[in-house]
C-alpha positions in Angstrom: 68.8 78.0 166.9 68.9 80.5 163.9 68.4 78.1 161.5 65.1 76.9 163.2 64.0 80.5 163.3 64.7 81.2 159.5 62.8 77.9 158.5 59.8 79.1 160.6 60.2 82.4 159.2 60.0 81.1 156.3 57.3 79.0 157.1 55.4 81.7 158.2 56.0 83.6 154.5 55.3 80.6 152.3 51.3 81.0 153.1 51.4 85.0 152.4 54.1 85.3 149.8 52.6 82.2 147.3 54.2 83.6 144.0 58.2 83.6 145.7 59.0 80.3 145.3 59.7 78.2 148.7 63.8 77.8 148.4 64.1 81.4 147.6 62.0 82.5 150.6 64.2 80.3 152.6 67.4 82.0 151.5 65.2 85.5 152.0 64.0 84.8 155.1 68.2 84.0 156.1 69.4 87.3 154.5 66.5 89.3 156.3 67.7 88.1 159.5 71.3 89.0 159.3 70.4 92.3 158.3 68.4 92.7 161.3 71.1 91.0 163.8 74.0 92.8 161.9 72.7 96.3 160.3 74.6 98.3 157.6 76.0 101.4 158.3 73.4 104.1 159.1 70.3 101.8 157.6 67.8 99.9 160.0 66.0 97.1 157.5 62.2 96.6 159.1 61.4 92.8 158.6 57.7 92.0 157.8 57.3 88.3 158.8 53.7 88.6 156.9 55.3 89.5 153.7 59.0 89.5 152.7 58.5 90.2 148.8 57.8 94.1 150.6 61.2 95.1 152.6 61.2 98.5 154.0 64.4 100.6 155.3 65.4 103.8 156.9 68.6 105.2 155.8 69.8 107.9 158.0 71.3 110.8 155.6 75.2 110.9 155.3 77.3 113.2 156.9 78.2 116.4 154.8 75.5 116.2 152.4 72.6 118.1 152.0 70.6 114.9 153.4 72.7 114.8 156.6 70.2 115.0 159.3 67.4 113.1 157.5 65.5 109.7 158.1 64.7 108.3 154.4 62.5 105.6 154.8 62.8 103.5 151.2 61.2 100.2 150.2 62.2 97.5 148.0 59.4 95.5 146.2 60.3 91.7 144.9 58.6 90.5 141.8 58.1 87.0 141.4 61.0 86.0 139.2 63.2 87.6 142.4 66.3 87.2 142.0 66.4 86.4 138.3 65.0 90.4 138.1 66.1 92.9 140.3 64.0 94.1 143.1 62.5 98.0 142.3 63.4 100.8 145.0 61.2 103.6 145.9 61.7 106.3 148.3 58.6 106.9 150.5 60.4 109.8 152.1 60.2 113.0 149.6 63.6 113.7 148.5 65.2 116.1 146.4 67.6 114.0 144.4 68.6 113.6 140.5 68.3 110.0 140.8 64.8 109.7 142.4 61.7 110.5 140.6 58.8 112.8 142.2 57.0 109.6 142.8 60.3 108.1 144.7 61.5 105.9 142.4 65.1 105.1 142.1 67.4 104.9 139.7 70.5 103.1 140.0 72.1 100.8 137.7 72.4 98.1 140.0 68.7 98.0 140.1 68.7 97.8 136.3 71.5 96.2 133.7 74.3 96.3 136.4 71.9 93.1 138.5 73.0 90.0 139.2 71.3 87.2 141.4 74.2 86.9 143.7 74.2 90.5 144.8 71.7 90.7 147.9 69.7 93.2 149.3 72.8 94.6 151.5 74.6 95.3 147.8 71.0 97.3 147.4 70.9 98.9 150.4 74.6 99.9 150.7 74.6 101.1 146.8 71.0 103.5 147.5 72.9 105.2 150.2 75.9 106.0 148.6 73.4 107.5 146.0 73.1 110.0 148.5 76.6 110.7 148.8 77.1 110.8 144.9 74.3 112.0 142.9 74.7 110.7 139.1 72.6 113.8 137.3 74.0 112.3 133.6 71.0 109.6 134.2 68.6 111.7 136.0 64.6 110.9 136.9 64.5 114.4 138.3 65.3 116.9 135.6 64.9 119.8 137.5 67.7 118.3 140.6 70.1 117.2 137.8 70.1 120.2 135.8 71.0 122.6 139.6 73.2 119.9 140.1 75.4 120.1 137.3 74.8 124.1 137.3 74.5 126.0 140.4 75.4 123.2 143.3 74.5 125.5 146.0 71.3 126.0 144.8 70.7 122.4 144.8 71.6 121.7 148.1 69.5 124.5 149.7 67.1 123.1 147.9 67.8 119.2 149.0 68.2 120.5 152.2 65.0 122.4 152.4 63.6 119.5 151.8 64.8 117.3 154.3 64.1 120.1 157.0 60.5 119.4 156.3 60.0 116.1 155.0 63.0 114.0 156.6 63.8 115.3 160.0 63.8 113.4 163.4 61.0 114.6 165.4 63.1 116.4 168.2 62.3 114.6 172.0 59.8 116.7 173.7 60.7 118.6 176.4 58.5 117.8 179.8 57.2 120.7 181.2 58.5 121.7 184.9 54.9 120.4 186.4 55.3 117.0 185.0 58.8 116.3 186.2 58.8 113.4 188.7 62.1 114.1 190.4 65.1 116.6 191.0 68.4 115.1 192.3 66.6 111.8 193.5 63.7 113.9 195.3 60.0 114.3 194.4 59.1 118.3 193.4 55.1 117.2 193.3 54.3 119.8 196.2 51.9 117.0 198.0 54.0 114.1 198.5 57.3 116.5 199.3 58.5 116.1 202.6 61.1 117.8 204.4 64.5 116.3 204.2 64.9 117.1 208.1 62.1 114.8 208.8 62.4 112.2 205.7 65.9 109.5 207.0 64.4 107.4 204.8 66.2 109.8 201.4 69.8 109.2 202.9 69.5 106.4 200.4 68.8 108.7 198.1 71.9 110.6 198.1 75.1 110.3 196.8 77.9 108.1 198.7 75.2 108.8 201.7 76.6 112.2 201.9 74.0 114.2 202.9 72.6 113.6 206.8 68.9 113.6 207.3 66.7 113.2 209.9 65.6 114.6 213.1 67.8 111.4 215.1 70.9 111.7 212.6 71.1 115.5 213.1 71.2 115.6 216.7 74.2 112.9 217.4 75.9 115.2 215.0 75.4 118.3 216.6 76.6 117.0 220.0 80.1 115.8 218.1 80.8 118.8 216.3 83.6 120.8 217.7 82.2 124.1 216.9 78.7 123.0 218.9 77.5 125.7 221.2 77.7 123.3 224.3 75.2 124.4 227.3 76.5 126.6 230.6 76.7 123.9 232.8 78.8 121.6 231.1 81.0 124.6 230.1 81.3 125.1 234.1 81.6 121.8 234.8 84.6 121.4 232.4 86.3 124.6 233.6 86.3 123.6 237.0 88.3 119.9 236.2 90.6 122.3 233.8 91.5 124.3 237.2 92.0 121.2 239.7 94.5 119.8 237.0 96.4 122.6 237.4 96.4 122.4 241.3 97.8 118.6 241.2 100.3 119.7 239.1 102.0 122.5 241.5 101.6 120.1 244.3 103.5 118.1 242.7 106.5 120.4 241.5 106.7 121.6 245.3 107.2 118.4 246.6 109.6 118.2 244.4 111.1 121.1 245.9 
């Protein structure tokens, strides 16, 4: 089944991507699925069926860095001797890095003499993140964040992390205001359609393990059971008097015994 849907990816890709030659789509179109089925650590890879020579990715800034926090959204563009040459990285996220240009390109070795056909885009992917982690500021695109880097450190990361405040952050969820909420504990709050829970047995559904009691015809079976219900004069009387004639029978019969 996977196979089919590689060769139709691929397919698909051979009449948009004419200058990647048909087996390599193949074997792109195979990699770009098992990085969507089975992502790296931290990076989501976004597959465009139209066009696989242009691969886009999110990598979600490492822990204890000054990126930590971040969405970096990269792309990876495939020339048309791919893999023979290696594919060139580019940030489209602004980042404050050594390695990165202003205009987001990356600079890594693996993208440059360290390439090799068999690598793969997860070797890429992996090794642009752990850029992240380790900076190399001796081969720097950004003089300015290789110079702090190697200088004053904590200027550098107040200054990467500045950036990623305002470029790189998740937009936080928004909060609903109190109008707009639909339900409290399983029970509308828009004022029109409340209605009473005294008059509503339909909500004992509602509630958890059944446990609260609603409705005008639960309530009243209850009240007559409880043991602390005020119970009316007459059967008070009533039940006083059968109290007394117990009593009687019982002397009667202790004088007979007599």
């Amino acid at each position: 089944m996977q196979t089919d849907m590689v060769a139709e990816l691929a397919l698909q890709a051979t009449n948009e991507n004419v200058n990647l030659a048909p087996k390599v789509l193949k074997e792109l179109a195979r990699e770009l699925k098992n990085l969507d089925d089975t992502p790296p650590e931290d990076i989501k890879v976004h597959v465009n069926e139209e066009n696989f020579s242009n691969i886009t990715a999110d990598i979600e800034g490492p822990l204890g860095t000054p990126y930590e926090g971040g969405v970096f959204r990269m792309k990876l563009i495939l020339s048309n001797d791919f893999p023979d040459t290696p594919p060139k990285g580019y940030f489209v996220t602004r980042i404050f890095h050594p390695n990165v240009a202003k205009n987001g390109e990356i600079c890594v070795n693996t993208l440059k003499k360290d390439w090799k056909p068999t690598l793969g885009l997860r070797h890429v992917l992996l090794v642009v993140r752990c850029l992240l982690i380790e900076p190399f500021p001796e081969s720097a695109l950004n003089e300015e964040a290789g110079k702090m880097l190697m200088e004053d450190y904590e200027g550098y990361a107040k200054h990467a992390r500045l950036m990623t405040s305002i470029h790189a952050m998740k937009p936080k969820p928004k909060k609903l205001p109190i109008a707009e909420s639909t339900s409290v504990n399983g029970t509308s709050t828009d004022p029109v359609s409340h209605t009473p829970l005294t008059h509503n047995s339909a909500n004992k559904d509602n509630c958890p393990e059944n446990g609260l009691i609603v409705g005008a015809s639960d309530i009243a079976p209850l009240a007559s059971t409880s043991p602390s219900a005020k119970k009316p004069k007459g059967e008070l009387g009533s039940a006083k008097v059968m109290v007394d004639r117990k009593k009687v029978d019982v002397r009667k019969k202790s004088l007979k015994r007599l």
